[in-house]
C-alpha positions in Angstrom: -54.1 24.0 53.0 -50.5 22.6 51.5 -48.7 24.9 49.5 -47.7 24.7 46.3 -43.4 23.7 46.7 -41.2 25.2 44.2 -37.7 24.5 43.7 -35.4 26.7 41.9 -32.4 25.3 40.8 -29.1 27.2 39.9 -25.1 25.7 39.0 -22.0 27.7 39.4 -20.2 27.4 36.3 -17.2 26.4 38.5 -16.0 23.5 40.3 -14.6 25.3 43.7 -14.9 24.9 47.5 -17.0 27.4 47.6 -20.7 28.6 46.8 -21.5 30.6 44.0 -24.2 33.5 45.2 -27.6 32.4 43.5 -28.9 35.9 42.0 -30.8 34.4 39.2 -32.8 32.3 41.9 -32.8 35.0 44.2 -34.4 37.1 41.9 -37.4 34.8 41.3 -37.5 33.5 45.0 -37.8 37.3 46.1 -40.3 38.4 43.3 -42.7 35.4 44.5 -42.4 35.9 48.5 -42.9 39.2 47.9 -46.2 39.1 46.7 -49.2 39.7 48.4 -51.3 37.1 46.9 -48.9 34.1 46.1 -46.4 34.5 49.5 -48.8 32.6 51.1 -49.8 30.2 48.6 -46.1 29.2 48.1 -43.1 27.4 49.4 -40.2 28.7 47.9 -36.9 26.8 48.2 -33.3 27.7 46.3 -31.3 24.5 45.3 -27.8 26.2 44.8 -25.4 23.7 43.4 -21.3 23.5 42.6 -20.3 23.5 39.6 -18.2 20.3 39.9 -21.0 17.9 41.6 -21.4 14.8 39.9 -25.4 14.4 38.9 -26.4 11.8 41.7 -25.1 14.4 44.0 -27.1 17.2 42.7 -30.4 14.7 42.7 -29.7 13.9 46.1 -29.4 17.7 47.0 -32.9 18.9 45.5 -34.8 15.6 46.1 -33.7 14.2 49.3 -36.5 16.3 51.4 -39.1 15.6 48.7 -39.9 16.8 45.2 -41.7 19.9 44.3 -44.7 20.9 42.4 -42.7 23.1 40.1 -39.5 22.6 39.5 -37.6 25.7 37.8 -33.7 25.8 36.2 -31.6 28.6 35.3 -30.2 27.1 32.1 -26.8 28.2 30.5 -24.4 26.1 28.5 -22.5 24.6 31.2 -25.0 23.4 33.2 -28.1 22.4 30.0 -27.0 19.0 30.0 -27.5 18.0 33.6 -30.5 19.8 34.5 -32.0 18.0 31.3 -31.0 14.7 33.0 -32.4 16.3 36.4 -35.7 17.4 35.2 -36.3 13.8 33.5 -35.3 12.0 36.9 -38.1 14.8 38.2 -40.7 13.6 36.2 -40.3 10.0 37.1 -40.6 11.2 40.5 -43.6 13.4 40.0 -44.8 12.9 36.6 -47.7 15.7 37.1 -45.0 18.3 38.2 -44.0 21.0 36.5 -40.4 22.1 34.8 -39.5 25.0 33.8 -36.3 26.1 31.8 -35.2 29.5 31.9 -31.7 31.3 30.9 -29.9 32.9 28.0 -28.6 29.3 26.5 -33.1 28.4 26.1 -34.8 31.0 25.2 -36.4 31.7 22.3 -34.7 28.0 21.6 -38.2 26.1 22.2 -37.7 23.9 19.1 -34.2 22.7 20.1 -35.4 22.4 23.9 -38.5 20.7 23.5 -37.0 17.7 20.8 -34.2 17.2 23.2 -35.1 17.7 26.7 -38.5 15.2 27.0 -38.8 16.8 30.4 -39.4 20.5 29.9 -43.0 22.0 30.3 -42.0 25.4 29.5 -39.4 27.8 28.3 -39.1 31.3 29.3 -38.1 33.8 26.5 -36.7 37.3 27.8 -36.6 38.4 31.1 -38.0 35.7 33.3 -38.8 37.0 37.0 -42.4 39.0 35.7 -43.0 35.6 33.3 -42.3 33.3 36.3 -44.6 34.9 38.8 -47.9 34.6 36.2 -46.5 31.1 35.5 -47.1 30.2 39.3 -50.1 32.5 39.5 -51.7 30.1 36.7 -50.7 26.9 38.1 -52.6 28.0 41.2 -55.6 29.0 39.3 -55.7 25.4 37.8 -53.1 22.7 39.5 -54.4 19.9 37.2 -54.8 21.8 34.0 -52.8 25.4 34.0 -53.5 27.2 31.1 -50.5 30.0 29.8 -51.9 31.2 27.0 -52.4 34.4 28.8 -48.9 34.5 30.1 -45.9 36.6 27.7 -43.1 35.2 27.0 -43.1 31.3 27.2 -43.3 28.8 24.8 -45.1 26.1 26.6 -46.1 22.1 25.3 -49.4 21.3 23.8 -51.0 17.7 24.3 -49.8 15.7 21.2 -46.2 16.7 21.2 -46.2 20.2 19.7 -45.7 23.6 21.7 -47.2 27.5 21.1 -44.8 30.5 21.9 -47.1 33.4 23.0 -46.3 37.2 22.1 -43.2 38.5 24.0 -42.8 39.9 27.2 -41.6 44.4 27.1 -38.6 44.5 28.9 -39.1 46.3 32.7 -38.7 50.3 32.0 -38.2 50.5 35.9 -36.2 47.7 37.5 -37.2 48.5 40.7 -40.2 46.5 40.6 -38.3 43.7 40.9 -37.9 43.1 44.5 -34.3 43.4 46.1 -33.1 39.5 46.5 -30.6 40.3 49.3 -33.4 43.3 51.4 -36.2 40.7 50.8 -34.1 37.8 52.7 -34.2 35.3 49.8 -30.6 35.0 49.5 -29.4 33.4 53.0 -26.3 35.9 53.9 -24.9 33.8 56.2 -23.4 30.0 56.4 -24.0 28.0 59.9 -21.0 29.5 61.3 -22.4 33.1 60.5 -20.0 34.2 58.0 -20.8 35.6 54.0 -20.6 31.9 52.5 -20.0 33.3 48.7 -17.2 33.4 46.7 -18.1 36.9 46.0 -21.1 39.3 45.5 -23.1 39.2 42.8 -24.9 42.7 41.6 -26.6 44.4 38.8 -26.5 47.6 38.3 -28.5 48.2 35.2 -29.4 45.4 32.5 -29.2 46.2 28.4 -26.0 46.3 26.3 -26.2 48.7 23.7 -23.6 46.5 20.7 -24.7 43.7 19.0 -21.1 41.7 18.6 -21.4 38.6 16.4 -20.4 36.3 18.9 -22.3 37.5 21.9 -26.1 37.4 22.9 -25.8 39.8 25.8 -27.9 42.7 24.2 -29.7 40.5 23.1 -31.0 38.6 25.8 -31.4 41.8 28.1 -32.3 44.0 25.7 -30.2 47.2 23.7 -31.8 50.0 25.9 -30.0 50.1 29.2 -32.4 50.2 32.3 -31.2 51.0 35.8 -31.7 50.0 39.2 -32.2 53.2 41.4 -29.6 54.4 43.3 -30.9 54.5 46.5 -31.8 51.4 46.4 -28.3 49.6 45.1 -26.8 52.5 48.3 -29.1 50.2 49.8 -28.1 46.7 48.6 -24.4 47.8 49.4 -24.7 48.8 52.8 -26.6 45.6 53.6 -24.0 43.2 51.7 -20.8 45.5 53.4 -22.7 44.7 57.1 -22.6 41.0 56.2 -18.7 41.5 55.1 -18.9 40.6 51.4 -15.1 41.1 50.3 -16.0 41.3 46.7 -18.7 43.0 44.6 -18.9 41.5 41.0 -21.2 43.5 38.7 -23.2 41.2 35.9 -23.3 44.7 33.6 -22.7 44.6 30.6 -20.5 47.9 30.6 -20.0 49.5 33.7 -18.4 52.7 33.9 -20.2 54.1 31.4 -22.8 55.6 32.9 -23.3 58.7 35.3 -25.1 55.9 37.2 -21.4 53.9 37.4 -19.5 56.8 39.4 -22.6 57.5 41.8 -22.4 53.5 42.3 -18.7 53.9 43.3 -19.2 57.0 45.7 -21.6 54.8 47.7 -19.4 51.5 47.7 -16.9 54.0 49.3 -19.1 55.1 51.7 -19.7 51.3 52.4 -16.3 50.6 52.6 -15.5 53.3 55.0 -18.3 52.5 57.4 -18.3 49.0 57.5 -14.7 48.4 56.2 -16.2 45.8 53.7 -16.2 45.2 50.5 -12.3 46.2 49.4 -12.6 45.1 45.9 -14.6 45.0 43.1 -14.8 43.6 39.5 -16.9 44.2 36.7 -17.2 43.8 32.9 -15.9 47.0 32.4 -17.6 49.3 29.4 -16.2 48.8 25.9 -15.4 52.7 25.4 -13.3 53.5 27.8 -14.8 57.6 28.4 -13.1 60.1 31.4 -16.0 58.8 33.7 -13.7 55.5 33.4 -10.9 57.2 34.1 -11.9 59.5 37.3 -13.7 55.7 38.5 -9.5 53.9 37.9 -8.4 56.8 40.1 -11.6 56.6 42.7 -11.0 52.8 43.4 -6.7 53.4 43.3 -7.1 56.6 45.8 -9.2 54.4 48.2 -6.9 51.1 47.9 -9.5 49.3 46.3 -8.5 46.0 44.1 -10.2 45.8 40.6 -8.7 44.3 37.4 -10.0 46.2 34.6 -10.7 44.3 31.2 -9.8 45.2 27.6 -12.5 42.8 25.6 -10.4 43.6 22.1 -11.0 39.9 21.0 -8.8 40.6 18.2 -6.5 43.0 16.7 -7.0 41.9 13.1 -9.2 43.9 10.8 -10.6 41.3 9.0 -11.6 39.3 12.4 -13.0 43.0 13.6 -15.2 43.8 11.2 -17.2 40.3 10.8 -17.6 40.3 14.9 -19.0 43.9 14.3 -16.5 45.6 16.5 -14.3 47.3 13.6 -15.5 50.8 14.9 -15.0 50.5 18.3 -13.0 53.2 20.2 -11.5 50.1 22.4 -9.0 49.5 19.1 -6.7 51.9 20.1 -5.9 50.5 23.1 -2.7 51.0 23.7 -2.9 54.4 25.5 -4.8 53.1 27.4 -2.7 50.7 28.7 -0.2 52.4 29.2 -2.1 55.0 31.6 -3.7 52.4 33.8 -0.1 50.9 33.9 1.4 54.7 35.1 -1.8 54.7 37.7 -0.1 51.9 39.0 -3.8 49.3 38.1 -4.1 46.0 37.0 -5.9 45.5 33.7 -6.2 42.3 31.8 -7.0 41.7 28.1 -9.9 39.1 26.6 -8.9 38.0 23.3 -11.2 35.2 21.5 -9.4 32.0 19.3 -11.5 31.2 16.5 -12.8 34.5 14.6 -13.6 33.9 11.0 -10.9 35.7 9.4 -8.2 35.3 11.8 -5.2 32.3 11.2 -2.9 31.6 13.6 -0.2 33.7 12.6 -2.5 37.1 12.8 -3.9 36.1 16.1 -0.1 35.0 17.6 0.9 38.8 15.9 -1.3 40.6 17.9 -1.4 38.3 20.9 2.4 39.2 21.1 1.8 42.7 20.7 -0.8 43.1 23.1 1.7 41.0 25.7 4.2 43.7 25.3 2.0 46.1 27.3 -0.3 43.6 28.9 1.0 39.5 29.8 -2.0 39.3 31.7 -3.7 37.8 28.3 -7.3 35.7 28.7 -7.5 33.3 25.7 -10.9 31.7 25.0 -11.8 29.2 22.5 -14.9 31.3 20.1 -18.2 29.1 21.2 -21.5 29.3 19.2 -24.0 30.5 21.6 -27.5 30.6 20.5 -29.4 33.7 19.0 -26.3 35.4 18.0 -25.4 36.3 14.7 -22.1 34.1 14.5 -24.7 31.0 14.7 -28.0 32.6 12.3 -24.6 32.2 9.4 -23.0 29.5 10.4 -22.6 28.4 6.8 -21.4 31.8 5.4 -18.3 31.7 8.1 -17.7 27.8 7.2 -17.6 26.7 10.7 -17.0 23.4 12.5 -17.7 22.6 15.3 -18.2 20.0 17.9 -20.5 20.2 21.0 -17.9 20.1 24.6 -17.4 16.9 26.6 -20.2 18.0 29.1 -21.8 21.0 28.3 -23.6 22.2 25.8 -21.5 24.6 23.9 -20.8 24.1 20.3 -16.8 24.3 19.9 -15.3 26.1 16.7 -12.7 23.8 15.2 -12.6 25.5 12.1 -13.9 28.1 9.5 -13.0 29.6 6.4 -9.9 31.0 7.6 -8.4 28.7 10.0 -8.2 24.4 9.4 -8.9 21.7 12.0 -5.7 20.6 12.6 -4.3 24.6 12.8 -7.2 24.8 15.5 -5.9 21.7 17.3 -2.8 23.3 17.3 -4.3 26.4 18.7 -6.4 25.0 21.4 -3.1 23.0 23.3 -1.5 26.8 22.9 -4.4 27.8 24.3 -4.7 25.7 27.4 -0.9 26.6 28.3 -1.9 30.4 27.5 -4.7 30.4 30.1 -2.6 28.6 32.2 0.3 31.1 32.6 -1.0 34.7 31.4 -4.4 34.5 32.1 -4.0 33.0 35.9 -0.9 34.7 35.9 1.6 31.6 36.8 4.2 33.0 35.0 3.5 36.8 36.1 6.9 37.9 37.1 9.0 36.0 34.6 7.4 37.3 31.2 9.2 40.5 30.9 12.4 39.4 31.9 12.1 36.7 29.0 10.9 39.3 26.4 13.5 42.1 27.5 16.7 39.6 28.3 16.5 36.4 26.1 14.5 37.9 23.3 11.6 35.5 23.8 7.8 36.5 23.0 5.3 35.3 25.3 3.9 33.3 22.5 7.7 31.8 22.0 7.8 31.2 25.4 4.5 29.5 25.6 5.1 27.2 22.6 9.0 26.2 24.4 7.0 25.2 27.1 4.6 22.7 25.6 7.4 21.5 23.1 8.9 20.6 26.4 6.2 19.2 28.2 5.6 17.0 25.1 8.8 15.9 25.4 9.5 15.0 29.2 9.3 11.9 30.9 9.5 12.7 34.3 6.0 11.3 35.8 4.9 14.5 37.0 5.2 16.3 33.5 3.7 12.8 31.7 0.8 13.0 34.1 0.2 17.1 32.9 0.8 16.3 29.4 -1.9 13.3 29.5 -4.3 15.9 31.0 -4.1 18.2 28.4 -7.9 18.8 26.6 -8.4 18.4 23.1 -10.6 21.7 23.8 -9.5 24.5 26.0 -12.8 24.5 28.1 -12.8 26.0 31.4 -13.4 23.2 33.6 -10.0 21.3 32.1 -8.3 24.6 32.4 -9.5 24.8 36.1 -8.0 21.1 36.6 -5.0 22.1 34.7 -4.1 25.5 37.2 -5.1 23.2 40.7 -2.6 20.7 39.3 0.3 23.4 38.6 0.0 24.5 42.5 -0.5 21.1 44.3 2.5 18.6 42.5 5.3 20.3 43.5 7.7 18.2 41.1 6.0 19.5 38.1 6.6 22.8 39.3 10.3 21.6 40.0 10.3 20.5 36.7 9.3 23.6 34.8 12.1 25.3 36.8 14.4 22.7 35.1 12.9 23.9 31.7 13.3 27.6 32.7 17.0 27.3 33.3 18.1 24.8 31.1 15.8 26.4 28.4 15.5 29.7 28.6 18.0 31.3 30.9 21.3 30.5 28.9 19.7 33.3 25.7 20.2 36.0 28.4 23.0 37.9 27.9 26.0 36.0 29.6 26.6 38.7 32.5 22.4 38.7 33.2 22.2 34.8 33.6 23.2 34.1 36.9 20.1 36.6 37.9 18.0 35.0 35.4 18.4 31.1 37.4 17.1 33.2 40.3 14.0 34.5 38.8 11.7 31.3 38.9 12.3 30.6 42.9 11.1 34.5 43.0 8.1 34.0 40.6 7.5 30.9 42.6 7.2 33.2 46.4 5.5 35.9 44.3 2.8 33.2 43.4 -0.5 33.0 45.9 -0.3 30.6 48.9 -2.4 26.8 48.1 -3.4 25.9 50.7 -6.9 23.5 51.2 -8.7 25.3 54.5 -8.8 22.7 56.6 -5.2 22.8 57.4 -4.7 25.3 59.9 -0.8 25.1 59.9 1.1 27.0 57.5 3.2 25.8 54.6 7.0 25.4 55.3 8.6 29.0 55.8 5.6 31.1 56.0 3.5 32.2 59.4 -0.3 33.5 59.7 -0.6 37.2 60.8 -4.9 38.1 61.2 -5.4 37.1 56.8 -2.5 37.0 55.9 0.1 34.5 54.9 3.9 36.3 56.0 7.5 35.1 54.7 10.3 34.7 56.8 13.3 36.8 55.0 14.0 35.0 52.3 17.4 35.7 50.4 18.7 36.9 47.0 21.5 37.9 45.7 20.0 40.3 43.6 17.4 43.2 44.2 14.9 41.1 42.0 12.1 42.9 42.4 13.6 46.2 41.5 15.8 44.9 38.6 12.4 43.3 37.1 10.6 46.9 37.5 13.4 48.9 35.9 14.4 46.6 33.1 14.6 48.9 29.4 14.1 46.9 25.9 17.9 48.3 25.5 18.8 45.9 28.0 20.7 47.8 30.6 24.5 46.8 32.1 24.0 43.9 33.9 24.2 44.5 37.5 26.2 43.4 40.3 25.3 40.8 42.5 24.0 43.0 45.7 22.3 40.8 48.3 19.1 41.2 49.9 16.1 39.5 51.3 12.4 39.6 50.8 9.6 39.1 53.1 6.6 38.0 50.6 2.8 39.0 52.3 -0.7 37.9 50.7 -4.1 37.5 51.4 -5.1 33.8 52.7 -8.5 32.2 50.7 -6.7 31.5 47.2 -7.8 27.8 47.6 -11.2 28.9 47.6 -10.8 30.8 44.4 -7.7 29.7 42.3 -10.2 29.0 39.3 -11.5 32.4 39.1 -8.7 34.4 37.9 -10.4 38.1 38.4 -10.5 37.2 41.9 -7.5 35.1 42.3 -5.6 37.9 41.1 -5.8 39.6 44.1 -4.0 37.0 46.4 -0.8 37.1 44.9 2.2 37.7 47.0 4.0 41.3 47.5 7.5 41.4 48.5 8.8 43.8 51.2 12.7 44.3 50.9 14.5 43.6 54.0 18.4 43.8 55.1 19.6 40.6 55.0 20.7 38.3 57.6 
């Protein structure tokens, strides 16, 4: 007897050389081969595609070995567009098959799906892996005719053009019903050379978020009541991913580290690490209220030499912004403490700040964005998107907002509101771009404190002499950036953007050029000679690009087991130290004493230059040397 074929499609949201782990699928692939009376009944097959693959690529991918009876998509913003235009090609291929959109950006969205997608059979509203299972246990019952009237949770099309949503679907009180996606074997562990082929890890620890920000529709697409998986089994789920050497665990909570649940997690990754010597970092969405169960996890991961970059989602610093998002009583607002701590424990944090708040302007937002830089440069800027089901979109009118859908996703852009005009967000959005550039992916990393502390330059200020420069070059390297430039700050032209920084080497040149002649001569006279010196040290400090398929080194570096290894390069300075110990009193300048460094960092940045939480930890460390 044939089985019924499903395909489950997922899309990274980003376009690298590398794939994305599929959990969503996973989940639904494991829940259905897992079960006693459809495993057998069912042929289950995960179509995981890049997040830069042009659409005839992606058809090729999950039609070349035939087309499926049901054909499922986890639907977010970035990807709604295509798998629309997928699941139509689908129906001309099979036009009695049946598609299924699932995802945070479609459900409870039926009316929007359903008059724009002709495609679509279904939506799933909530939690999907439960829904999913009676949605192929009823297409079994009935191939021709499936009736889901019965199932929670969808909103499904009626003959004649209309659709009926059925009651929703509890969310799971015990998590551990759902089968384990990597224990069960749906997720492939292995590529065909038998190494982890992810960029990283994906886990959950628990799902529910417990806030209700204006902007966000985490808590409520999972739920307020946080549910956990237990920990034997994620001890489990750990041990197995650390035996097939995944470097990095990324956690999909919404808050980790704010549960008892959190610190047990991190004992047992520990445990993982010291048995298998795998994973050695890990990065999360780190818990809004930062409690002492934080704290003792910071010093947990430092004590074992683990990599994380914790997160400070402030958004905003202005009161106005605060309150409308529905943060304004959030413990997180006095941040600067700690910042300063996680600094003095000697780990890397990073701040989120959104562009776009109803009552921020530009001048608020730069205000705080410059006072935030002080303690943290390490800034992530992103453009305020409407995403559906939150409460930003249900009062779209009472905020005044404008907005305009991106180039290829599905994202409605804010371009204005009641507080901030279209052309001061045009403005904002080419600050933006260069903000993302240089703070959040860190190409400017060793050079923003010296500019703050020496020439009296914010990072803001130093941002803006950039892109007055850029808009005023005319070498070809720096026309070609400027032309490249987005009218939007979306991630995928950011991602072009940051590739393009570390692969022209003149543009790089270039914006040395603008660093000396720009911003070196407002250091103190006796300071500038060292100041010409900093960007060829911010350039070494800066990760090795390098594509994997060339297997020789760059000029002046060798290959030692992962890592990329300088040969001595000189200084006449003690740069490294002179950047750590500068004061905002500016200290007497120093004199010139010479010395060499020999830079060392982890090869793979290639791989994952457009993920900055993991890109961060490929950055170069420089060991002082004698010199020759």
């Amino acid at each position: 007897m044939k089985k019924l074929a499903i395909g489950l499609v997922q899309q990274s949201a980003w376009d690298l050389p590398v794939d994305s782990m599929p959990l969503a699928a996973g989940y639904l692939k494991a829940i259905l081969d897992s079960d006693a009376d459809l495993a057998t009944e069912v042929d289950v097959t995960i179509h995981n595609l890049r997040g830069g693959w042009s659409l005839s690529h992606m058809a090729k991918t999950i039609f070349a070995d035939g087309t499926p009876d049901i054909l499922a998509f986890s639907v977010l913003g970035w990807n709604y567009r295509n798998f629309s235009c997928l699941a139509d090609l689908y129906k001309q291929l099979n036009p009695n098959g049946l598609v299924v959109f699932g995802g945070n950006h479609v459900s409870h969205q039926a009316d929007k799906v359903f008059h724009e997608c002709p495609a679509p059979d279904v939506v799933v509203n909530g939690e999907g892996e439960i829904t999913f299972r009676e949605l192929v246990a009823a297409t079994l019952r009935n191939p021709g005719e499936p009736d889901f009237s019965d199932v929670l949770g969808v909103s499904y099309r009626l003959p004649g053009g209309s659709h009926r949503t059925t009651g929703d679907r509890d969310r799971l009180d015990s998590l551990d019903v759902l089968p384990s996606p990597f224990l069960s074997g749906a997720i492939p562990m292995q590529d065909h050379t038998g190494t982890f082929p992810y960029e990283f890890a994906l886990m959950e620890t628990n799902r529910g978020c417990p806030y209700k920000c204006s902007f966000c529709y985490w808590g409520g697409a999972v739920g307020q009541r946080v549910r956990s998986f237990s920990r034997e089994r994620l001890a489990e789920e750990l041990d197995f991913l650390a035996f097939h050497k995944a470097s990095t665990i990324f956690l999909c909570d919404a808050n980790f580290g704010m549960l008892e649940a959190d610190e047990e997690f991190v004992e047992d990754l520990l445990d993982c690490h010291a048995k298998h010597g795998f994973p050695s970092s890990l990065e999360a969405n780190w818990a809004k209220n930062k409690s002492e169960r934080f704290h003792r996890i910071v010093k947990l991961l430092r004590d074992h030499g683990f990599k994380s970059s914790f997160t400070l989602a402030l958004q905003t610093l202005t009161d106005e912004a605060l309150t409308i998002m529905g943060r304004r009583n959030m413990k997180l607002n006095q941040w600067e403490d700690l910042a300063d701590w996680l600094a003095a424990e000697d780990m890397e944090c990073f701040v989120e700040l959104i562009w776009g708040a109803p009552g921020e302007t530009p001048d608020t937002f730069l205000t705080g964005y410059d006072k935030i830089a002080e303690r943290v440069p390490r800034i992530a800027v992103y453009p305020l998107l409407l995403l559906p089901n939150t409460s930003y979109t249900e009062n779209r009118e009472v905020h005044g907002f404008v907005t305009l859908k991106g180039q290829s996703d599905d994202f409605d852009y804010v371009l204005a509101n009641r507080t901030s005009t279209l052309p001061e967000n045009l403005a904002m959005q080419r600050f933006m771009y260069l903000a993302r550039l240089l703070g959040e992916n860190q190409y400017f990393k060793t050079l923003w404190r010296p500019a703050r502390i020496l020439a009296g330059v914010s990072q803001s200020a130093l941002i803006k002499s950039l892109l007055e420069w850029i808009e005023a070059g005319e070498h070809p390297s720096v026309v070609a950036f400027r032309d490249s430039i987005p009218v939007i700050a979306e991630s995928p032209a950011v991602a072009r953007g940051h590739r393009l920084l570390y692969s022209d080497r003149e543009l790089d040149s270039e914006i040395e050029r603008w660093w000396v002649e720009t911003v070196v001569p407002r250091f103190p006279e006796p300071w500038r000679a060292f100041g010409a010196q900093l960007y060829r040290f911010a350039r070494w400090m800066r990760p090795v690009y390098q594509p994997p398929e060339v297997s020789a080194p760059p000029a002046g570096l060798r290959i030692e087991r992962d890592d990329y290894v300088s040969e001595p390069v000189p200084f006449d300075w003690p740069v490294a130290t002179l950047i750590d110990e500068l004061k905002d009193d500016v200290s007497p300048a120093p004199r010139p004493a010479p010395v060499a460094y020999v830079f060392r960092g982890k090869r793979g940045f290639y791989q994952h230059l457009d993920n900055h939480e993991v890109g961060a930890h490929y950055f170069m460390r420089p060991e002082a040397v004698p010199p020759a």
